[in-house]
C-alpha positions in Angstrom: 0.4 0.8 -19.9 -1.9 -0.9 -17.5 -0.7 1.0 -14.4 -1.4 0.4 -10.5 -1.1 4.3 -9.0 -0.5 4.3 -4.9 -0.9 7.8 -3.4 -2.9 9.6 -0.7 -1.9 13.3 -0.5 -2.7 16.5 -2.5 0.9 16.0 -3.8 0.0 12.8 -5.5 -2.5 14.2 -6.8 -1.5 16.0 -10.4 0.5 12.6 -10.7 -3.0 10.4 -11.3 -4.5 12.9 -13.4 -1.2 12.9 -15.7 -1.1 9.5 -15.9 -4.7 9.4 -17.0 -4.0 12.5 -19.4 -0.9 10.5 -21.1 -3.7 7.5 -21.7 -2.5 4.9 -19.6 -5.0 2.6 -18.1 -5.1 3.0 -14.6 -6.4 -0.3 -13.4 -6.8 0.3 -9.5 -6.1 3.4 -7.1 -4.4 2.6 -4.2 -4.2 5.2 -0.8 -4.6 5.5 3.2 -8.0 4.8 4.5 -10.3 7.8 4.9 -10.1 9.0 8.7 -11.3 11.2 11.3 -10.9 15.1 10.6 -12.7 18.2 11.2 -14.7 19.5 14.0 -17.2 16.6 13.7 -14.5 14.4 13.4 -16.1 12.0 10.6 -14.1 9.9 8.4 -13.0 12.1 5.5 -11.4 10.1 2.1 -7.7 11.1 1.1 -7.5 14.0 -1.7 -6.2 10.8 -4.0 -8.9 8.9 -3.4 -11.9 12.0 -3.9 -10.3 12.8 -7.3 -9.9 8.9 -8.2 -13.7 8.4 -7.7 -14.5 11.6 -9.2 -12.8 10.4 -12.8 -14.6 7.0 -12.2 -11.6 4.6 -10.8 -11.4 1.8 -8.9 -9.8 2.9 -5.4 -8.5 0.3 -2.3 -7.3 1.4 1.0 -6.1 -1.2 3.0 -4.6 -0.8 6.4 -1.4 -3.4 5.5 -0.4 -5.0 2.9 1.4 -7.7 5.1 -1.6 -10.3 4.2 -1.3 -12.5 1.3 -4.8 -12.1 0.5 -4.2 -8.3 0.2 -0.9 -9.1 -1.7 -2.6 -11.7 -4.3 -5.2 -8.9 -5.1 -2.5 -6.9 -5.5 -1.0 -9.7 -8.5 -4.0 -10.5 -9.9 -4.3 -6.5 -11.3 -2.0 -7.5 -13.8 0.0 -4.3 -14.2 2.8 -3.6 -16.4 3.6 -0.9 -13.8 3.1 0.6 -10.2 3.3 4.4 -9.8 4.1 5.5 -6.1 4.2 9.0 -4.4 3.6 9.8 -1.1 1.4 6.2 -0.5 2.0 6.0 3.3 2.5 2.5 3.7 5.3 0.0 3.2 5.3 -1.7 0.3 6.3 -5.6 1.2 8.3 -8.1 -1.5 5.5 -9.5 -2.8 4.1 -6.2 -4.0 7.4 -4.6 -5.2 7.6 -7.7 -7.6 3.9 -8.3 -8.5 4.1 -5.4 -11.8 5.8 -6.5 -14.8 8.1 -3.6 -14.6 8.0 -3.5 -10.6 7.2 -0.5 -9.0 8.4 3.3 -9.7 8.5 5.8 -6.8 8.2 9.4 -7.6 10.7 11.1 -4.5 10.5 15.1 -3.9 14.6 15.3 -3.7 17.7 15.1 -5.2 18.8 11.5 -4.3 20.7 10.3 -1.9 19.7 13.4 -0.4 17.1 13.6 1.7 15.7 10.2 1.8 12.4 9.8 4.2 9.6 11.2 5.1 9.9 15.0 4.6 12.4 16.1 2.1 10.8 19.1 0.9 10.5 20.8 4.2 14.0 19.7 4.7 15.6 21.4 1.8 14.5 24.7 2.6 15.2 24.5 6.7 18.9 23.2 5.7 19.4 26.2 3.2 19.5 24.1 -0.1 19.8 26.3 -3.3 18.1 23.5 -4.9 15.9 20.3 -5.2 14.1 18.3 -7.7 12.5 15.2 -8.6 13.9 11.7 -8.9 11.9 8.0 -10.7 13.1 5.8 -8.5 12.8 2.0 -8.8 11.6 0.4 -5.5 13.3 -1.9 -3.4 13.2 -2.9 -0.5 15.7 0.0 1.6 13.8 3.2 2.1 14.4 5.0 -0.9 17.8 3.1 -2.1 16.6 2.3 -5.6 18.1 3.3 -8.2 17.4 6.9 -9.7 16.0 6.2 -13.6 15.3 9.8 -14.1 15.8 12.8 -11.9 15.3 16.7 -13.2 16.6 19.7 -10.0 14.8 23.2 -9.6 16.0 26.1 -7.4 14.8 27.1 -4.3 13.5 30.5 -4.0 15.2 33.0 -1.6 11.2 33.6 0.1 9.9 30.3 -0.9 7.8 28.3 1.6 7.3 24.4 1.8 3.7 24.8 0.7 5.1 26.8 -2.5 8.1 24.3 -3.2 5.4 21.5 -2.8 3.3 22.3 -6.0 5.8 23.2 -7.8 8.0 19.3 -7.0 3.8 17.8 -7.4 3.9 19.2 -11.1 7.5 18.7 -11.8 7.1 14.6 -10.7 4.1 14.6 -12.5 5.4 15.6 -15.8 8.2 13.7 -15.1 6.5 9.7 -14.8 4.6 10.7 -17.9 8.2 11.0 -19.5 9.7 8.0 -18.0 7.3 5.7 -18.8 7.3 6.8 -22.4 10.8 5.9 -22.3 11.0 2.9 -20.0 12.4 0.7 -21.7 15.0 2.6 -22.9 15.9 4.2 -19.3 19.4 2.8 -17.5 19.0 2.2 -13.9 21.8 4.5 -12.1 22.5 3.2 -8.3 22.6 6.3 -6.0 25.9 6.8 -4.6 27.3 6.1 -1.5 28.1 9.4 -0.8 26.1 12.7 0.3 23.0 10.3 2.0 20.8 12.6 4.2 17.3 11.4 5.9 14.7 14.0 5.9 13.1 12.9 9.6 9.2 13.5 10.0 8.7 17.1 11.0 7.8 17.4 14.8 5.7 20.0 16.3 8.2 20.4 18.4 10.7 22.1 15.7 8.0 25.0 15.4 8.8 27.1 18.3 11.0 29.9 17.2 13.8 30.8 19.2 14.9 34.6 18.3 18.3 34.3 19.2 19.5 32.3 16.2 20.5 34.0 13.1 18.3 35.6 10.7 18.8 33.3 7.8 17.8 30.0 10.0 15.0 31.3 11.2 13.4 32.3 7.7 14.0 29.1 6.8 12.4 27.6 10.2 9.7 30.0 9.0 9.3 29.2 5.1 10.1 25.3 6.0 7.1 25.1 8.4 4.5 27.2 5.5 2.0 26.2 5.5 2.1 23.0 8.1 2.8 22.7 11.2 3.4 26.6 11.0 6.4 28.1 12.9 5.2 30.1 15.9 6.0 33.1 18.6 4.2 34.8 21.3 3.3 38.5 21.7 1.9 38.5 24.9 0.2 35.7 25.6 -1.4 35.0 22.3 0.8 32.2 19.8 1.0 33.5 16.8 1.9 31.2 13.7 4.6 33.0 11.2 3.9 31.4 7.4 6.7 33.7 5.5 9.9 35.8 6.2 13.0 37.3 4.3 15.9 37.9 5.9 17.0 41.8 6.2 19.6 44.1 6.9 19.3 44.9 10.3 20.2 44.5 13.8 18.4 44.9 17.4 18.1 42.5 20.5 16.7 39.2 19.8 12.7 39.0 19.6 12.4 42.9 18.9 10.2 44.6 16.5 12.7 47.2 14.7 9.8 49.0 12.9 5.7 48.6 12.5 6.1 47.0 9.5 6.9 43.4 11.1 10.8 43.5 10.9 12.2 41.5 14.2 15.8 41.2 15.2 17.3 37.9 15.7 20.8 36.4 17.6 22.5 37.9 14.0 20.6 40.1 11.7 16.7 40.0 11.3 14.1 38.7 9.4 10.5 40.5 8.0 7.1 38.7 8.5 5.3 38.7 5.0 2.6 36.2 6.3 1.4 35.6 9.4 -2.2 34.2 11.6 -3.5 34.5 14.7 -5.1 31.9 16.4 -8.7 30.8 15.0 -8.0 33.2 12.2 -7.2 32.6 8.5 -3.9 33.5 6.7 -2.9 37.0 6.3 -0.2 38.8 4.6 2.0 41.0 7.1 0.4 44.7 6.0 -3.2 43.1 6.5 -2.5 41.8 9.3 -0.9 44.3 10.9 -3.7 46.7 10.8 -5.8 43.8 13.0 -2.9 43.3 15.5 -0.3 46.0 15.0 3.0 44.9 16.7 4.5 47.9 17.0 8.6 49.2 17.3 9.9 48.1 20.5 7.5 45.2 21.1 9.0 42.1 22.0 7.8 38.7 20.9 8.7 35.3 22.1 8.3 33.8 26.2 
C-alpha cells in the first residue's frame, strides 16, 4: 500500500521500520520539527525523522497543518493509507479524508480507556492489571474512532512506563502490519459509551513523592514516572529521582529507611528502591547505588 506514516517519538519508531519490513511503500514521513535540546541547545531532529532519513525517505515537519497549501501537499501524496502514532499535532478534516482509506491511529490503551496524551503512564499510576494496543480509525474527537483491531498485555507487578513503553511500541507495530493486511476485511467497532478515561499530560508537578500514602500508590507514582519525569525525594538537601520500587511487607513511620538495603515505610506498608539517581548522575540500580550514597536504617527522606 502506498502509505503516509506521521510520528515523532522513539515509540513510533518500530512502527515505520515495520511498515517498511511488510513492503509497503512509504511515500512521505511526517513528524514535529527538529528543536532545541542539549547543553548547546541546537535544533536536534525527532528519533522518527533520524531513522526516516537514515532508510532514505522523504520526511516533512510542518508546524500546522491548518494551511491549505500544507493540506493540498498532503492530497497530492496519493496514499491509500495514513499510519499515525504519537505525531503531535492535530490532524484537521482535510487531512483525515485526503487517504483512500483515511487515516489509522495506533493508541497505547485499551479504548475508551485512557484516551489523550499519556495513557501508558496512566495505566500503571492507576493500578491497571492490564493494557494493550488499539487501530483506531481517525476522526475528528480525540481518540473516538472506532477500534478496528485492538490486542491487551498485562502489566508487570515492577514494571515501569519506560518498560511498558517498548513493549506497547512493538506490540502496535506488529499490530498495523496485521491490520492492513486485513483491511478490507476488518469491521469498524464504535467504542462504547461506557468506561471513557483521559490520560492528562503528566505534570512535573505529580513527581514529588509524598511518603504518607500507601505503599502500593507510591510504586506506582514511582514505576509510572520511569524513566521521565522521574519521581523524586529528598535526603537532606540533595533531590533524588526514584526510577523503580516493589511494594513490601513492612511497616515504620512515613519517609523512614527500615533497613540499608533501600526499604522506606509509607502512610500503609512500604516500598523497596530497585533504581534510583542522584542528581547529574546516571541511573543506578539500588545495591550500586547504595554503596555511593548509602541511606542508612533510620534515615529519613522527604522535606
Amino acid at each position: 500500500m502506498r502509505v503516509v506514516f506521521m510520528g515523532s517519538p522513539e515509540f513510533s519508531v518500530p512502527v515505520l521500520e515495520a511498515l517498511i519490513g511488510a513492503g509497503h511503500d512509504v511515500v512521505c514521513v511526517y513528524c514535529q520539527p527538529p528543536r532545541p535540546a542539549g547543553r548547546g541547545k541546537k535544533d536536534r531532529p525527532t528519533p522518527v525523522q533520524a531513522r526516516a532519513e537514515a532508510l532514505g525517505l522523504p520526511v516533512r515537519h510542518p508546524v500546522s497543518l491548518k494551511a491549505a497549501a500544507e493540506q493540498a501537499e498532503f492530497a497530492a501524496l496519493g496514499a491509500d493509507v495514513a499510519v499515525v502514532v504519537a505525531y503531535g499535532l492535530i490532524l484537521p478534516q482535510a487531512v483525515l479524508d485526503a487517504p483512500a482509506q483515511g487515516c489509522l491511529n495506533i493508541h497505547a490503551s485499551l479504548l475508551p480507556r485512557w484516551r489523550g496524551a499519556a495513557p501508558i503512564h496512566r495505566a500503571i499510576m492507576a493500578g491497571d492489571a492490564q493494557t494493550g494496543v488499539c487501530i483506531m480509525q481517525m476522526e475528528a474527537g480525540l481518540d473516538t474512532g472506532p477500534v478496528l483491531l485492538r490486542e491487551a498485555i498485562a502489566i508487570g507487578e515492577e514494571e515501569t512506563t519506560g518498560g511498558l513503553h517498548d513493549r506497547l511500541s512493538a506490540l502496535g507495530a506488529d499490530l498495523i502490519v496485521r491490520a492492513l493486511a486485513q483491511l478490507d476485511g476488518l469491521e469498524p467497532q464504535a467504542q462504547p459509551a461506557e468506561g471513557v478515561t483521559y490520560a492528562a499530560k503528566i505534570d512535573k508537578a505529580e513527581a514529588a513523592i509524598d511518603w504518607t500514602r500507601p505503599a502500593e500508590e507510591v510504586s506506582r507514582q514511582i514505576r509510572g514516572l520511569s524513566p521521565f519525569p522521574g519521581a523524586w525525594t529528598l535526603h537532606g538537601d540533595e533531590r533524588v529521582k526514584l526510577l523503580g520500587a516493589r511494594v513490601v511487607a513492612s511497616e515504620g513511620k512515613a519517609g523512614e529507611a527500615l533497613d540499608d538495603a533501600f526499604t522506606i515505610a509509607c502512610g500503609a506498608g512500604a516500598v523497596q528502591v530497585t533504581r534510583a539517581q542522584r542528581a547529574g548522575k546516571g541511573v543506578q540500580d539500588a545495591e550500586v547505588f547504595l554503596r555511593g550514597h548509602p541511606i542508612p536504617k533510620g534515615a529519613r527522606l522527604g522535606g
